[in-house]
C-alpha positions as CSV (number, residue, x, y, z in Angstrom):
1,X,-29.5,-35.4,36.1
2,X,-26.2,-33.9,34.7
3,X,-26.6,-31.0,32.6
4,X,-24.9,-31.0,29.5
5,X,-21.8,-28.6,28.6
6,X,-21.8,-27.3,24.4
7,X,-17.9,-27.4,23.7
8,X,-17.2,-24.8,20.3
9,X,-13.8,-24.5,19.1
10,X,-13.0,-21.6,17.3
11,X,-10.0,-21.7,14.7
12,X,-8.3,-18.2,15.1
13,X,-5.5,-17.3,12.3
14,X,-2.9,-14.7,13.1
15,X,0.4,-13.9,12.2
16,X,4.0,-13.7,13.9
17,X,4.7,-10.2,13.9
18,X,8.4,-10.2,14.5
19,X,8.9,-13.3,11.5
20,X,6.3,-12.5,9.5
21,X,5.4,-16.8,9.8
22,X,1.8,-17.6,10.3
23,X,0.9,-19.7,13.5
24,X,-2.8,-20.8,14.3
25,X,-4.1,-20.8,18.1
26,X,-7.5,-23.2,18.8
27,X,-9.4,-21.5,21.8
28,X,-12.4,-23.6,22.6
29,X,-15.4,-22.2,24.6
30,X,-17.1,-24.3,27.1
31,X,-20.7,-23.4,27.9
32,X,-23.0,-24.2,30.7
33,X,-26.2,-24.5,30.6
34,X,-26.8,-20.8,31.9
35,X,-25.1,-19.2,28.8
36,X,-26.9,-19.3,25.9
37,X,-25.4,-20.1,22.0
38,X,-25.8,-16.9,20.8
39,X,-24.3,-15.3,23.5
40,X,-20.8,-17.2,23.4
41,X,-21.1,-17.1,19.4
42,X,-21.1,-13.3,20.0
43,X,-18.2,-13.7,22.5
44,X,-15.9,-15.6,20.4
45,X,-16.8,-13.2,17.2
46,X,-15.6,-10.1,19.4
47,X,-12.0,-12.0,20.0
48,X,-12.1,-13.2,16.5
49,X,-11.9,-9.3,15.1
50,X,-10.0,-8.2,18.1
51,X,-7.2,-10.6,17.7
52,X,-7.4,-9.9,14.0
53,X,-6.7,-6.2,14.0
54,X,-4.6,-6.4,16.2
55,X,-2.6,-9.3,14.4
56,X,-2.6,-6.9,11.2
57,X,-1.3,-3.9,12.8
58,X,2.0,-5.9,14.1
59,X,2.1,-7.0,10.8
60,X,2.1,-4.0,8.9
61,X,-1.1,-4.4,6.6
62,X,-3.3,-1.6,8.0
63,X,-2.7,1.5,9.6
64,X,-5.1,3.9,9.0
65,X,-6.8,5.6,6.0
66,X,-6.0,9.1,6.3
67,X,-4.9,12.1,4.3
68,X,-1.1,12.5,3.8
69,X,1.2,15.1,2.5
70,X,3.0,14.4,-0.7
71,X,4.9,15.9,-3.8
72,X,3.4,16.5,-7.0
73,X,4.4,18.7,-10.2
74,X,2.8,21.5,-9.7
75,X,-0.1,22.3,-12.5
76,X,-2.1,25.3,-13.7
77,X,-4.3,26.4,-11.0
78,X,-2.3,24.5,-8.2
79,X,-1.4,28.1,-6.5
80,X,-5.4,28.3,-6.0
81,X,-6.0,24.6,-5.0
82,X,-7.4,23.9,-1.5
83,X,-4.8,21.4,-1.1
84,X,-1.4,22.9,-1.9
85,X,0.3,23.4,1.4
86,X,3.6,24.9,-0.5
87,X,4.9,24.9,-3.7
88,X,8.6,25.4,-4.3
89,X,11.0,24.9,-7.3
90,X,12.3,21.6,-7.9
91,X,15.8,21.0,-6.7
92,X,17.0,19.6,-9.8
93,X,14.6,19.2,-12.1
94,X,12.3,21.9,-14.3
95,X,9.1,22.9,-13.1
96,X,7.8,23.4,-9.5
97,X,6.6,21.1,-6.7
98,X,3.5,21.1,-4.9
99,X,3.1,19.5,-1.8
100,X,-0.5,18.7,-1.4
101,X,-2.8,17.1,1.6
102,X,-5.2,14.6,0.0
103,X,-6.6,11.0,0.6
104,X,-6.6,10.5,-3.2
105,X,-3.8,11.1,-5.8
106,X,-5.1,12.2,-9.4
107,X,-4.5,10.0,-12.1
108,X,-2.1,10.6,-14.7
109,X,-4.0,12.4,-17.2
110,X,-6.2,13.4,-15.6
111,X,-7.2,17.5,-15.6
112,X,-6.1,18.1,-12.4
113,X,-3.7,21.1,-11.2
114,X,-1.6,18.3,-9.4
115,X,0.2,16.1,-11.5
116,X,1.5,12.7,-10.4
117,X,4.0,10.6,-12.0
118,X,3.1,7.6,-14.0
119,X,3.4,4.0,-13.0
120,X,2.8,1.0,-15.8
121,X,2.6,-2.8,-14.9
122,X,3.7,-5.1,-17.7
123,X,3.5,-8.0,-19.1
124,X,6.2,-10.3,-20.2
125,X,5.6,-8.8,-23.8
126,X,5.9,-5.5,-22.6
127,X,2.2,-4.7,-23.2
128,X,0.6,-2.5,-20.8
129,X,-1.7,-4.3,-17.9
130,X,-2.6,-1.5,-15.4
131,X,-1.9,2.0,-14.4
132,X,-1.4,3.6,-10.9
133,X,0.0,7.3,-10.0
134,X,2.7,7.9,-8.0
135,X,4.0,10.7,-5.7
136,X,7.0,12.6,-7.1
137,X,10.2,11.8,-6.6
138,X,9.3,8.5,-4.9
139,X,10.0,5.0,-5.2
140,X,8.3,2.2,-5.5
141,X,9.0,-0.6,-2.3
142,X,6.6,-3.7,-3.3
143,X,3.3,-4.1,-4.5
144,X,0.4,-6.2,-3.2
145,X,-2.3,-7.2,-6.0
146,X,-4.0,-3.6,-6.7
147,X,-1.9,-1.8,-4.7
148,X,1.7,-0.5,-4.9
149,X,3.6,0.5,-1.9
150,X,5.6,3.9,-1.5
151,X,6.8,5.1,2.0
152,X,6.1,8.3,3.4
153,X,9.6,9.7,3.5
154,X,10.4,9.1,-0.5
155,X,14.2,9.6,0.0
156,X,14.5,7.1,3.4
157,X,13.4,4.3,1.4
158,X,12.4,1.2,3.1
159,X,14.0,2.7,6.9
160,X,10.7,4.6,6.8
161,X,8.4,3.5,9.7
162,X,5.2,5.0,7.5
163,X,4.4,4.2,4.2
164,X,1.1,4.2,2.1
165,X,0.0,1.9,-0.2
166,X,-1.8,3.1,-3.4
167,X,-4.3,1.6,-5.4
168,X,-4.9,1.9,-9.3
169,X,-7.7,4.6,-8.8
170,X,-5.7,6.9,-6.6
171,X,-6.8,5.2,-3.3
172,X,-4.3,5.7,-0.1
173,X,-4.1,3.5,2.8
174,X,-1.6,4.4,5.7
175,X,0.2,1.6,6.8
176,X,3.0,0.1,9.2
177,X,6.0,-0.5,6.7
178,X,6.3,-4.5,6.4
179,X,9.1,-6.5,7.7
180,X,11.5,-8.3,5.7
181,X,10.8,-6.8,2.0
182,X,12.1,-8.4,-0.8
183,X,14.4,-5.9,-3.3
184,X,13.0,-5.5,-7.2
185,X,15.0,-6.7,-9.6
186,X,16.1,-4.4,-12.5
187,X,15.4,-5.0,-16.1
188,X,15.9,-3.9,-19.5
189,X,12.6,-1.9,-20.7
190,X,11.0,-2.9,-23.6
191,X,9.6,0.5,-25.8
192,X,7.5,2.7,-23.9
193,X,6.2,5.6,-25.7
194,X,4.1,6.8,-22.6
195,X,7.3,7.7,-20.8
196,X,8.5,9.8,-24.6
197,X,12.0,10.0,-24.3
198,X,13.2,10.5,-20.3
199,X,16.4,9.4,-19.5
200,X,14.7,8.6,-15.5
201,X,12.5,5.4,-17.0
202,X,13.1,1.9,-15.2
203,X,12.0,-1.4,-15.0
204,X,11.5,-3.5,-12.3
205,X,10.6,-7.1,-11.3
206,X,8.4,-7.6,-8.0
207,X,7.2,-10.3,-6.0
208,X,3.6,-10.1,-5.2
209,X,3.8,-9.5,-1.3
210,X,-0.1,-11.8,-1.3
211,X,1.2,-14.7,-3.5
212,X,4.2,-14.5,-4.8
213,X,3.9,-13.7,-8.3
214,X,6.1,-11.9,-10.5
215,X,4.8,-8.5,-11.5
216,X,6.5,-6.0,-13.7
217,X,6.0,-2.2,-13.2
218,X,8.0,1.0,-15.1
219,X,8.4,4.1,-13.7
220,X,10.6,7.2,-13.3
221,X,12.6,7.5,-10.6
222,X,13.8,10.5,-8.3
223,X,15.0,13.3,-10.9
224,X,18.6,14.2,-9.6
């Protein structure tokens, strides 16, 4: 009597790393009669996640949580804080910089000797939809639902090989910078009293890096 063979096919999704275009590869798993389901369920699993890690590091979607060292302005008790490495004057504007080691940035507002600069996302009415804090000095390169997306090297701009996105509640994730980012868009700002009067405000028009959409942030740029 022939034994029977179990053929599984296993759809695995992954993405071209140098064109950023999404290809799909079918592996199919033959099993005899000596290899239980379970066990080539497990198998394929393990390539599954392999393949998929992998696929996102070429990619540029996740590096690493870790700390990282960034600029703040530097707050009442910063001289004291843990996290300070330095603080020096700023080159051009008032007030002094810190740079700080952390894994999460304060939120503007928030009573904290290290104070971030603040980023708004708008609607088309100019009404405010979300907050997130940014490093100083720094600019913004995309944004990806929650998350905004600053490299590590503020003043290389997108030729940084690092960058780190940041969420709306101060969360930092390290990653790969992505290939083939589209520039903003500049626009005229509609009334922003949370930004007073600074000459350094501007807005900007983003497409969503997940789907496309058009999202609208304000912030102040580099102080020269």
């Amino acid at each position: 009597m022939m034994s029977k063979k179990i053929r599984g096919t296993v759809l695995i999704i992954a993405m071209n790393c140098f064109g950023c275009s999404g290809f799909a590869r079918i592996t199919s798993l033959r099993m005899k009669d000596n290899m239980s389901l379970s066990a080539a369920v497990a198998s394929g699993a393990k390539l599954i996640i392999i393949l998929f890690f992998v696929t996102l590091l070429q990619n540029g979607f996740v590096y690493g949580a870790d700390e990282v060292d960034l600029p703040f302005w530097a707050g009442k008790g910063a001289k004291t804080d843990k996290r300070v490495l330095t603080i020096k004057p700023h080159c051009c504007c008032t007030g002094d910089i810190a740079i700080a080691r952390l894994s999460r940035l304060p939120l503007p507002g928030e009573k904290d000797p290290l104070e971030p600069e603040l980023v708004l996302e708008l609607d088309e009415s100019g009404e405010v939809l979300r907050r997130w804090p940014l490093p100083v000095d720094t600019r913004i390169l995309a944004i990806d639902g929650d998350q905004i997306l600053v490299p590590i090297a503020p003043r290389s701009g997108s030729n940084s090989a690092v960058a780190i996105f940041i969420s709306s509640q101060g969360e930092i994730l390290k990653t790969v910078m992505p290939n083939n980012l589209t520039e903003p868009v500049i626009y005229k700002c509609p009334s922003l009293p949370e930004f007073g009067k600074s000459a350094y405000v501007r807005c900007w028009m983003f497409r969503d890096l997940s789907n496309g959409k058009i999202r609208r942030l304000a912030y102040q740029g580099p102080c020269s």
